[in-house]
C-alpha positions as a Python dict, from the first residue, in 0.01 Angstrom:
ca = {
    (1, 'X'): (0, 0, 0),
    (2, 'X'): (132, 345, -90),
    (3, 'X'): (5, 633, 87),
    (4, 'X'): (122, 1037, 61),
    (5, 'X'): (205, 1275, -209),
    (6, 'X'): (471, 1493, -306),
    (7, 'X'): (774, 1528, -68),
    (8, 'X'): (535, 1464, 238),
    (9, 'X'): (767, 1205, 406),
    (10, 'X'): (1062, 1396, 299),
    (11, 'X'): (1003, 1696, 455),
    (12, 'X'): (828, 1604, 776),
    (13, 'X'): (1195, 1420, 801),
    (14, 'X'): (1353, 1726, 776),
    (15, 'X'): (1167, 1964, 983),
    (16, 'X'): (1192, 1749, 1253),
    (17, 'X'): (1539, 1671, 1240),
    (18, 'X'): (1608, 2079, 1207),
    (19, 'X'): (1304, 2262, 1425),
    (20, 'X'): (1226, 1990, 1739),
    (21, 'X'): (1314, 2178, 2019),
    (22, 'X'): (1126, 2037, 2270),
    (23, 'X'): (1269, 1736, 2307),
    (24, 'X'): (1155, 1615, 2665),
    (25, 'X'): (1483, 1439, 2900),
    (26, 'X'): (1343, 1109, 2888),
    (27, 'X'): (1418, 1070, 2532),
    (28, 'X'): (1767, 1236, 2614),
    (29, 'X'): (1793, 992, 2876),
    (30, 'X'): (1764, 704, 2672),
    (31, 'X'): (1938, 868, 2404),
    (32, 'X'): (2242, 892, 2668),
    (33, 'X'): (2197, 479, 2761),
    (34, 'X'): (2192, 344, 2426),
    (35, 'X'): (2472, 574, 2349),
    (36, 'X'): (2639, 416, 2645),
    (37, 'X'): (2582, 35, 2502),
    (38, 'X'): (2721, 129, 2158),
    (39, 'X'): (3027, 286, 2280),
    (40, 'X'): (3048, -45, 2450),
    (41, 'X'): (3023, -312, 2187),
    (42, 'X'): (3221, -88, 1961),
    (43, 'X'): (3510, -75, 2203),
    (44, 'X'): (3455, -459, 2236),
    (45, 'X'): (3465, -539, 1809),
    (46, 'X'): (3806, -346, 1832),
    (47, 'X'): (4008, -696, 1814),
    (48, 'X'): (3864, -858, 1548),
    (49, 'X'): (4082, -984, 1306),
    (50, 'X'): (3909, -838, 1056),
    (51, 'X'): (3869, -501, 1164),
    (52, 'X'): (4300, -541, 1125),
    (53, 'X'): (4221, -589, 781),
    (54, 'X'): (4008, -303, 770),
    (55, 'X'): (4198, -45, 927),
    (56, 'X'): (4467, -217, 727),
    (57, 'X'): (4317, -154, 364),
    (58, 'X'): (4168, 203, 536),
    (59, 'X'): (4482, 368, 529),
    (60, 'X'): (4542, 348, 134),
    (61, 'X'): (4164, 535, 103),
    (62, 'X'): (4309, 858, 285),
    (63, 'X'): (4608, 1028, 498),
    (64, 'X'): (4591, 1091, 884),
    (65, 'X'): (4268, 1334, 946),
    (66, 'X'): (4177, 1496, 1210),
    (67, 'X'): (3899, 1182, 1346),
    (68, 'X'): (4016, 912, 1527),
    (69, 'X'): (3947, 506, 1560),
    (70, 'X'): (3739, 407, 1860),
    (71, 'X'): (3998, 211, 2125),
    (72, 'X'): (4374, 258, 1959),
    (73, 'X'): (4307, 635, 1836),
    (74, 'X'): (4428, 573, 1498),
    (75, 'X'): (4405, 965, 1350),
    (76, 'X'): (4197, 873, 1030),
    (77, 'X'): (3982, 1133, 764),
    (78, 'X'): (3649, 1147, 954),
    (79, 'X'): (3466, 970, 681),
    (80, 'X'): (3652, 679, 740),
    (81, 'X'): (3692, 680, 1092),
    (82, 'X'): (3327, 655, 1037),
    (83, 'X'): (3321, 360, 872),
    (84, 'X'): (3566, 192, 1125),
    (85, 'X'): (3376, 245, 1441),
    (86, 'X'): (3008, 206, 1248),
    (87, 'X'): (3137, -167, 1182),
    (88, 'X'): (3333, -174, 1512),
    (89, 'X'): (2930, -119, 1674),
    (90, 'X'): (2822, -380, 1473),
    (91, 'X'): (3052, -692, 1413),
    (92, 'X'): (2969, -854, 1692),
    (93, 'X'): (2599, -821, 1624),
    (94, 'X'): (2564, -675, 1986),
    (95, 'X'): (2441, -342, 1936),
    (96, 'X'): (2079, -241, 2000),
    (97, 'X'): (1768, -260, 1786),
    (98, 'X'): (1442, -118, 1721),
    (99, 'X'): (1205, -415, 1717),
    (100, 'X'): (966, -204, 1550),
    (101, 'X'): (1151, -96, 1273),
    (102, 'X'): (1381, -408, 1254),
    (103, 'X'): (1640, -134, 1268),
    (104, 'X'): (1988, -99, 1439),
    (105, 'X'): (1940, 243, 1498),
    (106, 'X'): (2252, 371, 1678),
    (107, 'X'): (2499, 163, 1467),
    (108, 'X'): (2548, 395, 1164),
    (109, 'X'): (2387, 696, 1372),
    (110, 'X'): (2648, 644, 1646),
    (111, 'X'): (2963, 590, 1399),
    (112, 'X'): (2882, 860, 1169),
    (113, 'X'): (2765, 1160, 1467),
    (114, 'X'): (3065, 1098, 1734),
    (115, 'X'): (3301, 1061, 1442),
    (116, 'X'): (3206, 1372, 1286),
    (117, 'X'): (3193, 1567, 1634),
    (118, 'X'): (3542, 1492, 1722),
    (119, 'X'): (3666, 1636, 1380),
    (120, 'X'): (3474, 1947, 1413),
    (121, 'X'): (3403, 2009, 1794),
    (122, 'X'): (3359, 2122, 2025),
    (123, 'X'): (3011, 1974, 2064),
    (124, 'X'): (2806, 1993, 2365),
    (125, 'X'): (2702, 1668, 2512),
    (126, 'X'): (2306, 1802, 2499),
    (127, 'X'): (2333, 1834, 2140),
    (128, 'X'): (2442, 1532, 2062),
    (129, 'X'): (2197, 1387, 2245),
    (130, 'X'): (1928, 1576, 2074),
    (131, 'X'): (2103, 1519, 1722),
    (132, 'X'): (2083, 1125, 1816),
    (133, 'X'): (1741, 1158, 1924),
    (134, 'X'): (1609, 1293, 1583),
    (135, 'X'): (1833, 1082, 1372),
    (136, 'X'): (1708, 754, 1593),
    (137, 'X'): (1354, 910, 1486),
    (138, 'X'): (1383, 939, 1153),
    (139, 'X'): (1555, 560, 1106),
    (140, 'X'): (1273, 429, 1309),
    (141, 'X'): (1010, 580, 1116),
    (142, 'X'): (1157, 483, 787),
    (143, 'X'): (1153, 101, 881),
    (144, 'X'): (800, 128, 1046),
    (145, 'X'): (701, 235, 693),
    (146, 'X'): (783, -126, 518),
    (147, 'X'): (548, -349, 471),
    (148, 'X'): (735, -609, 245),
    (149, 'X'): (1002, -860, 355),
    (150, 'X'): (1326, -750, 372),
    (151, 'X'): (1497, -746, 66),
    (152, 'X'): (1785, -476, 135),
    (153, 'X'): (2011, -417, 472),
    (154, 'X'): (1740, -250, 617),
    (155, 'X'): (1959, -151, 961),
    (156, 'X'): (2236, 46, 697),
    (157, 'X'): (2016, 219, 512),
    (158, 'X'): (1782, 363, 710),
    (159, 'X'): (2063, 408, 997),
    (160, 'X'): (2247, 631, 716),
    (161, 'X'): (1930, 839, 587),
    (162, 'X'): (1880, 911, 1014),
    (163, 'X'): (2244, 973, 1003),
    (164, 'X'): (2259, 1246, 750),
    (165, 'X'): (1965, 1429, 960),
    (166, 'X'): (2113, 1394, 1280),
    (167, 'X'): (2445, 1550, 1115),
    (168, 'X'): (2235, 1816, 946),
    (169, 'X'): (2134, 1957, 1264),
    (170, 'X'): (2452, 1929, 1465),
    (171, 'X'): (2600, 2145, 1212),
    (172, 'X'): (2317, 2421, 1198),
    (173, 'X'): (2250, 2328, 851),
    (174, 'X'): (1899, 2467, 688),
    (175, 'X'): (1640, 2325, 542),
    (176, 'X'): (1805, 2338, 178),
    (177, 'X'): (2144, 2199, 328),
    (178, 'X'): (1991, 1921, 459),
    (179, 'X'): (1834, 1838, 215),
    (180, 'X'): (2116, 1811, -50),
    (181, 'X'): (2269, 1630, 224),
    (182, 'X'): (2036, 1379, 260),
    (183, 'X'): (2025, 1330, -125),
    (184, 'X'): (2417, 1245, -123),
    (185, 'X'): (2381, 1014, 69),
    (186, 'X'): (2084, 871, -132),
    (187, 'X'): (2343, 805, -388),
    (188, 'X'): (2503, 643, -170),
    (189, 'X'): (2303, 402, 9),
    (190, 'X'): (2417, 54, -74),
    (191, 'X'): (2363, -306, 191),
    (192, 'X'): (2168, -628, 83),
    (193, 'X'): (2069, -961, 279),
    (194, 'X'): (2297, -1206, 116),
    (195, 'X'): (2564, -1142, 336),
    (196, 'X'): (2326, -1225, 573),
    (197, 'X'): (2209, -1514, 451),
    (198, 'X'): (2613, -1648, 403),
    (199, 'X'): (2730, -1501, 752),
    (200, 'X'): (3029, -1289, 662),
    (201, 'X'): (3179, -1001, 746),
    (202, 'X'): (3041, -806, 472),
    (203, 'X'): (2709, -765, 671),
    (204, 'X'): (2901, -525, 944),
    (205, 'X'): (3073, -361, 680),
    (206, 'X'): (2780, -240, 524),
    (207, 'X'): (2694, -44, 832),
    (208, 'X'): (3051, 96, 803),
    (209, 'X'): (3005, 197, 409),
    (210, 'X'): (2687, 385, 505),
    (211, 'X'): (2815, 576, 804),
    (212, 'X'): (3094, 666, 553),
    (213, 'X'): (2827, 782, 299),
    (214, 'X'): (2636, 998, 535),
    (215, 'X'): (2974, 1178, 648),
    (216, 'X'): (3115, 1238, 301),
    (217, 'X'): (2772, 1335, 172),
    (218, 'X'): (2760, 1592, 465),
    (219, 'X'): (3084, 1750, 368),
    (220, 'X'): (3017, 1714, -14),
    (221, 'X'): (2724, 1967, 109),
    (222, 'X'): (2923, 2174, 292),
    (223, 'X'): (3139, 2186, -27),
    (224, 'X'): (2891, 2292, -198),
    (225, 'X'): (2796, 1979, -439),
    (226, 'X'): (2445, 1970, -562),
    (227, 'X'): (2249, 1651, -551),
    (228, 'X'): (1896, 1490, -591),
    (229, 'X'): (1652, 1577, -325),
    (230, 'X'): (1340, 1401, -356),
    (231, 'X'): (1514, 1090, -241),
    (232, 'X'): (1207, 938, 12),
    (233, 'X'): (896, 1019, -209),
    (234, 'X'): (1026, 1038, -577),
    (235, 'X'): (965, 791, -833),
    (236, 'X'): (1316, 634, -766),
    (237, 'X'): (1322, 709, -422),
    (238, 'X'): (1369, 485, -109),
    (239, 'X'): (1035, 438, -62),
    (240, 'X'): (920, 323, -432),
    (241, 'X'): (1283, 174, -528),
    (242, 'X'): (1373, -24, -191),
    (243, 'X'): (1062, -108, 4),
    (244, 'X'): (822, -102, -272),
    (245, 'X'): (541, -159, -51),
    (246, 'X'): (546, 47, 251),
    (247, 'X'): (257, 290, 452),
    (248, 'X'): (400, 622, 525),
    (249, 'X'): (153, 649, 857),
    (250, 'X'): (449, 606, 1083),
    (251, 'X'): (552, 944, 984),
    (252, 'X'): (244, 1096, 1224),
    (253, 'X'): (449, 937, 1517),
    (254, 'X'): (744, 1209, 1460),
    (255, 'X'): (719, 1445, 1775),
    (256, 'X'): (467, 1271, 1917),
    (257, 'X'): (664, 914, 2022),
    (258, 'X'): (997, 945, 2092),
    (259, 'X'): (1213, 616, 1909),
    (260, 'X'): (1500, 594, 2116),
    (261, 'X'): (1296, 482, 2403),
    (262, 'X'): (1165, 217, 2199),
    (263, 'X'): (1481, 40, 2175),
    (264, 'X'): (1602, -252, 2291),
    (265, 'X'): (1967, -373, 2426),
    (266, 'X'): (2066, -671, 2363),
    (267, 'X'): (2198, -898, 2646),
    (268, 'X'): (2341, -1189, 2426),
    (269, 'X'): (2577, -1104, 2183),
    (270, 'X'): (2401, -1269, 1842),
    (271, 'X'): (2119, -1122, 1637),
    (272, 'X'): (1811, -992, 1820),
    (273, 'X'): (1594, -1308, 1628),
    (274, 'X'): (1771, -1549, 1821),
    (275, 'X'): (1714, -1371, 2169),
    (276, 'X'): (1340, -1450, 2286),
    (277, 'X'): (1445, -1810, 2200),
    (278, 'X'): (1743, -1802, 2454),
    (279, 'X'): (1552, -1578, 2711),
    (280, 'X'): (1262, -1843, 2720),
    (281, 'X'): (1527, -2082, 2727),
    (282, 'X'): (1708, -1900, 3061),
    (283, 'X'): (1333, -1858, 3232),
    (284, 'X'): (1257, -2210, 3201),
    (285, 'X'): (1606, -2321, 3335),
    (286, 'X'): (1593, -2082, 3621),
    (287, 'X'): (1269, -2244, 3669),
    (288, 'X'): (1407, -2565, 3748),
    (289, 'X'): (1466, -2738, 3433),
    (290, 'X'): (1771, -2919, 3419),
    (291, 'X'): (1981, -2878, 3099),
    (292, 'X'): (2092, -3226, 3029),
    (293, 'X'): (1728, -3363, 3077),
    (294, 'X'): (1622, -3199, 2728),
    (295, 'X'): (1601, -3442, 2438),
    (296, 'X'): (1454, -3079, 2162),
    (297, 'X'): (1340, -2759, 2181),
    (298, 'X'): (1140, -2632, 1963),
    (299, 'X'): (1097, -2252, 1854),
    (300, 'X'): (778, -2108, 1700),
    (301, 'X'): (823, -1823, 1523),
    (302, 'X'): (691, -1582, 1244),
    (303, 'X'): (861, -1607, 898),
    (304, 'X'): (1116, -1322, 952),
    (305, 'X'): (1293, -1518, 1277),
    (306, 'X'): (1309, -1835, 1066),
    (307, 'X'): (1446, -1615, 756),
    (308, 'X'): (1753, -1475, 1005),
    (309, 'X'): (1861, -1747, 1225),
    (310, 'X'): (1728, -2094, 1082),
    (311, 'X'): (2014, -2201, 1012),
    (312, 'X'): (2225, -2497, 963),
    (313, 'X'): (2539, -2496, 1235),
    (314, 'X'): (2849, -2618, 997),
    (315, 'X'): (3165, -2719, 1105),
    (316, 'X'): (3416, -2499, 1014),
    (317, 'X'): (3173, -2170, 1024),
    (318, 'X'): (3284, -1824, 1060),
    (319, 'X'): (3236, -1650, 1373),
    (320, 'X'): (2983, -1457, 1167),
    (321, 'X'): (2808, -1678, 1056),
    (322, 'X'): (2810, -1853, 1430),
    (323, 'X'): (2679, -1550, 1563),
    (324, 'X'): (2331, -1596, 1354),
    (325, 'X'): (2281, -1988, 1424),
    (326, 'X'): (2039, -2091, 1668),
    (327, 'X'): (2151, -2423, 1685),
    (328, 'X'): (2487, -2333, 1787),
    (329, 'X'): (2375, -2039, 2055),
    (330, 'X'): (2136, -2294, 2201),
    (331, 'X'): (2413, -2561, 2177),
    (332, 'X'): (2650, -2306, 2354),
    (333, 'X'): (2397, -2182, 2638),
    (334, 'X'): (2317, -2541, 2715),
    (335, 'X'): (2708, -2679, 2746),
    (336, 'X'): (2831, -2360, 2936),
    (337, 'X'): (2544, -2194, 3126),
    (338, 'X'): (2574, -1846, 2915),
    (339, 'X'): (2660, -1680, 2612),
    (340, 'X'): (2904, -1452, 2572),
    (341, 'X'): (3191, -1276, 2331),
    (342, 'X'): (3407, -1512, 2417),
    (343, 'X'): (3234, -1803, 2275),
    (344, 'X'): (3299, -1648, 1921),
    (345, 'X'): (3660, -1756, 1910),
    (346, 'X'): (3816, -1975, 1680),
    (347, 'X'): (3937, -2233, 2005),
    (348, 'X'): (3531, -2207, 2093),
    (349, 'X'): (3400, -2268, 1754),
    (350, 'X'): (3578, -2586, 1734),
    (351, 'X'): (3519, -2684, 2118),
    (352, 'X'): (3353, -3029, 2130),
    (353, 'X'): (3154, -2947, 2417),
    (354, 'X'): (2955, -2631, 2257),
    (355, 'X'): (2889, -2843, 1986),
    (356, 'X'): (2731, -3125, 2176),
    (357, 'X'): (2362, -3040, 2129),
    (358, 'X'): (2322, -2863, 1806),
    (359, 'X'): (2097, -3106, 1674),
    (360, 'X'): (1774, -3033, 1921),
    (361, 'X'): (1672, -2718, 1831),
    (362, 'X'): (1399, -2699, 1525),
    (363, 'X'): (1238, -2370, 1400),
    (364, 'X'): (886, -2433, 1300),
    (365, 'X'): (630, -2136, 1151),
    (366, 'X'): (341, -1971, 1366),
    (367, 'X'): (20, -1854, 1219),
    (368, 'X'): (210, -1498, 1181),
    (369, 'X'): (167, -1304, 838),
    (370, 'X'): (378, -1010, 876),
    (371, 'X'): (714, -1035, 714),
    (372, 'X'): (897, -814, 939),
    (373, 'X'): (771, -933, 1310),
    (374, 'X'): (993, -1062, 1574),
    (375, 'X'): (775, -1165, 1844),
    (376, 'X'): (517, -1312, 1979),
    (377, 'X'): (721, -1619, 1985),
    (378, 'X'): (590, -1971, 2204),
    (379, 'X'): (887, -2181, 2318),
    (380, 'X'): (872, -2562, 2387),
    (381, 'X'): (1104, -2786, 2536),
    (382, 'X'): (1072, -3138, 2553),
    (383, 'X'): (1291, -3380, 2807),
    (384, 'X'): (1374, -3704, 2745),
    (385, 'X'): (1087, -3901, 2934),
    (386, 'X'): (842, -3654, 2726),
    (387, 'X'): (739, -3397, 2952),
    (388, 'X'): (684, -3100, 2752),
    (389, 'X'): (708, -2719, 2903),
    (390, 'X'): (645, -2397, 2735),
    (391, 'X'): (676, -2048, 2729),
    (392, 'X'): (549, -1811, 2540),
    (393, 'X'): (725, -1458, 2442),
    (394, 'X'): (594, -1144, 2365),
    (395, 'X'): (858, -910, 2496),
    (396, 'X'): (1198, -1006, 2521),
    (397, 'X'): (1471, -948, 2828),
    (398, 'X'): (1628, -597, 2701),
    (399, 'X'): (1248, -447, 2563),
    (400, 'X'): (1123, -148, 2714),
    (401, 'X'): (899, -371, 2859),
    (402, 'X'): (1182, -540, 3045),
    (403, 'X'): (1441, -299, 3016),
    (404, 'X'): (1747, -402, 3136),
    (405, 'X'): (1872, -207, 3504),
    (406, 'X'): (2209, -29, 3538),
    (407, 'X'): (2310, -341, 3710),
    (408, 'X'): (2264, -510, 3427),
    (409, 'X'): (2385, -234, 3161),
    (410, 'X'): (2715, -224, 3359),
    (411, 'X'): (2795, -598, 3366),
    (412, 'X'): (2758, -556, 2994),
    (413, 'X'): (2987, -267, 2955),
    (414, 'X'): (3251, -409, 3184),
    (415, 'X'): (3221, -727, 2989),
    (416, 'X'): (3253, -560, 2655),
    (417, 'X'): (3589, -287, 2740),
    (418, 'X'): (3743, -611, 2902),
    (419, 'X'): (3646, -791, 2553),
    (420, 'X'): (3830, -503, 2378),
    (421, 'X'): (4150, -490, 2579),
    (422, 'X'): (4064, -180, 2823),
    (423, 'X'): (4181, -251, 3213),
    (424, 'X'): (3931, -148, 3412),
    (425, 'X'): (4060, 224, 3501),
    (426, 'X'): (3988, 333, 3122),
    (427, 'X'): (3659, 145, 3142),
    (428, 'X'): (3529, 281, 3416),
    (429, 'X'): (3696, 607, 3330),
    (430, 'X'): (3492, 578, 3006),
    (431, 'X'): (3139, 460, 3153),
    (432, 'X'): (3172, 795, 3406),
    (433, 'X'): (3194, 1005, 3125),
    (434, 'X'): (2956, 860, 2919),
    (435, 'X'): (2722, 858, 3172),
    (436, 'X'): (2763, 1241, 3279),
    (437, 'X'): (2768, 1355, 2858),
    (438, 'X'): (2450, 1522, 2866),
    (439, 'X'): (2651, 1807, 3116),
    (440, 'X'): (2946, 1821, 2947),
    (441, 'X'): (3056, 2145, 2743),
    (442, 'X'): (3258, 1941, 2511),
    (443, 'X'): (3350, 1561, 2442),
    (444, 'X'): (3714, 1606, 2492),
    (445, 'X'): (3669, 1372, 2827),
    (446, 'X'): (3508, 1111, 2614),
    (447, 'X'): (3717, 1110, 2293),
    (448, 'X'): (4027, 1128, 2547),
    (449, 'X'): (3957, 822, 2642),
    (450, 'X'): (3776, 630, 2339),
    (451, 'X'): (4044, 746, 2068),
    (452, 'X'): (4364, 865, 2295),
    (453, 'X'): (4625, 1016, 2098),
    (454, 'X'): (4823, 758, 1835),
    (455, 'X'): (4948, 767, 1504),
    (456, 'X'): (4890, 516, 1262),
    (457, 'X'): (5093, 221, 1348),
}
């Protein structure tokens, strides 16, 4: 169904991203916590091997700049610092989500906004936060509109079109700025679901090429480069071209919802699809189920949870590819108690004992129709004299509906800066600061800390 006229999506986009004012503090506040969690994970994907090949093959695209890489500093031109710590947020497939939306909304957002503030501060912690806010909108409200299956990387593109607001009002762009802006990175906009489907590494990087396109778009702009502008509503744009079938009704929510409080963390490091089946899993184990008493568990779900993490667990899989399995998560929660970023490795993907029990998990379908749900899902367990117990999901641990506490939020943190090779003095130093940002004058504190001084090794 296809709903509006003109440039009706377009600029509702735009005049929220540039006039909202009164944005109330509980959508800063939740601004400031998610911004918290992808700090986080992005300081925790710092060690990936291929991130060294990244940063590696980075430094022939452009010199030093005046940006830096999240965790060893590297001085890098702010686009591509961009893309760095936008795939940094998401290689791990631990950042959070808008269930909604089926959006990562702070991945790209994140990447591209804090990149482009430390190359051109000082920026005020509030602003950020209110630049993140509208971007996180405008990302959100962009997904809500689909009404097809997913087709295109969903999470990239939308996360860059949000991104190019959110940097169109930290810069005190107008409406014609932003714009152009946002039509550069229209021509930009690139991410599909095969490497989804083939878990590699290509799926993170798409987040990275799209914070990298709404940064060099902006300062095309800046430079005075003309592009297309009716990008959401025109004949060719996202809306016709990528989703195809879509309902632009989500725009009425802009100023009147608030997205970022929406979103969800994400307490197990693997796609959000594969959580409600490893929360109901926890539940009924903390419930008194013992783990070596279950012969199969079975998961049913609506189309899109089979279409992400239905999968096959293969011997000799990529850690990617691993991370998207819901044999092998089950397989891993069961043999060790948890799941964590540890269990990623190449000594744990080839551990015996995580691979004991990959063969009793099946995904069947529920009577669900719409193509981009992830819950209600109903999970059943069945032990090996045939008693059968269920649960059935329809928020997940991390939802706003059971939000995770700062008890919680800081286990994660500590686990993630530990993951990334931070003692616990610049972690803590780093959680402090990210938790006071919304008082800060500047983000030298922060960026101090998260990219100290280096030059490219």
């Amino acid at each position: 169904m296809r709903e509006g006229a003109g440039n009706t999506v377009r600029d509702a986009l735009v005049r929220h991203a540039l006039d909202t004012r009164s944005i109330p503090d509980s959508a800063r506040r939740a601004a400031a916590i998610f911004l918290e969690d992808t700090v986080m994970v992005g300081v925790a994907g710092s060690g990936l091997p291929e991130r060294r090949l990244l940063v590696e093959t980075a430094r022939g695209w452009s010199g030093p700049g005046p940006a830096r890489l999240w965790a060893d500093g590297e001085a890098q031109a702010t686009a591509t610092a961009a893309l760095v710590n936008a795939y940094q947020i998401h290689c791990q497939e631990f950042d959070c989500v808008h269930e909604p939306a089926v959006v990562h909304p702070m991945a790209v957002i994140g990447g591209a906004l804090l990149s482009w503030a430390q190359a051109n501060g000082p920026v005020r912690g509030r602003d950020l936060l209110d630049a993140l806010v509208v971007a996180v909108d405008a990302a959100t409200v962009m997904g809500m509109m689909a009404r097809s299956p997913m087709r295109f990387f969903r999470p990239a593109m939308c996360g860059a079109l949000g991104a190019s607001l959110g940097l169109s009002r930290l810069a005190g762009l107008d409406a014609d700025g932003c714009r152009r802006a946002l039509g550069l990175t229209y021509c930009q906009l690139g991410g599909n679901m095969q490497s989804h489907v083939e878990g590699t590494p290509g799926l993170a990087l798409q987040i990275g090429f799209n914070a990298r396109a709404a940064v060099g778009a902006h300062e095309l702009t800046l430079a005075g480069m003309a592009g297309p502008v009716d990008v959401i509503d025109g004949p060719f744009g996202y809306l016709e071209l990528i989703e195809q079938d879509y309902d632009t009704g989500a725009v009425e929510q802009l100023g009147r919802h608030w997205q970022i409080e929406r979103v969800s963390h994400k307490p197990f490091p693997t796609g959000r699809a594969a959580h409600a089946a490893l929360d109901g899993l926890d539940q009924l184990l903390a419930a008194g189920l013992d783990a070596e008493d279950i012969d199969r568990i079975e998961l049913h779900a609506p189309p899109l949870i089979r279409r992400l993490i239905d999968r096959p667990a293969r011997r000799g899989m990529s850690a990617s590819y691993a991370r998207l399995c819901l044999p092998w998560l089950v397989s891993v929660r069961l043999a060790r108690g948890r799941l964590g970023l540890e269990d990623f490795s190449a000594s744990a993907l080839s551990d015996p004992e995580r691979w004991r029990r990959v063969d009793c998990v099946r995904v069947l379908p529920d009577a669900n129709p719409d193509p981009n749900a992830l819950i209600p899902q109903n999970l059943s367990v069945v032990t090996r004299c045939g008693q059968r117990h269920q649960i059935s999901l329809s928020s997940v641990l991390g939802s706003p509906r059971r939000a995770l506490d700062e008890e919680a939020r800081t286990a994660k943190a500590q686990a993630c800066w530990r993951h990334g090779g931070f003692d616990d003095g610049r972690g803590q130093g780093l959680l402090a600061e990210l938790r006071d940002l919304a008082d800060r004058d500047s983000l030298d504190g922060l960026f101090s800390l998260l990219t100290p001084a280096a030059g490219p090794a």
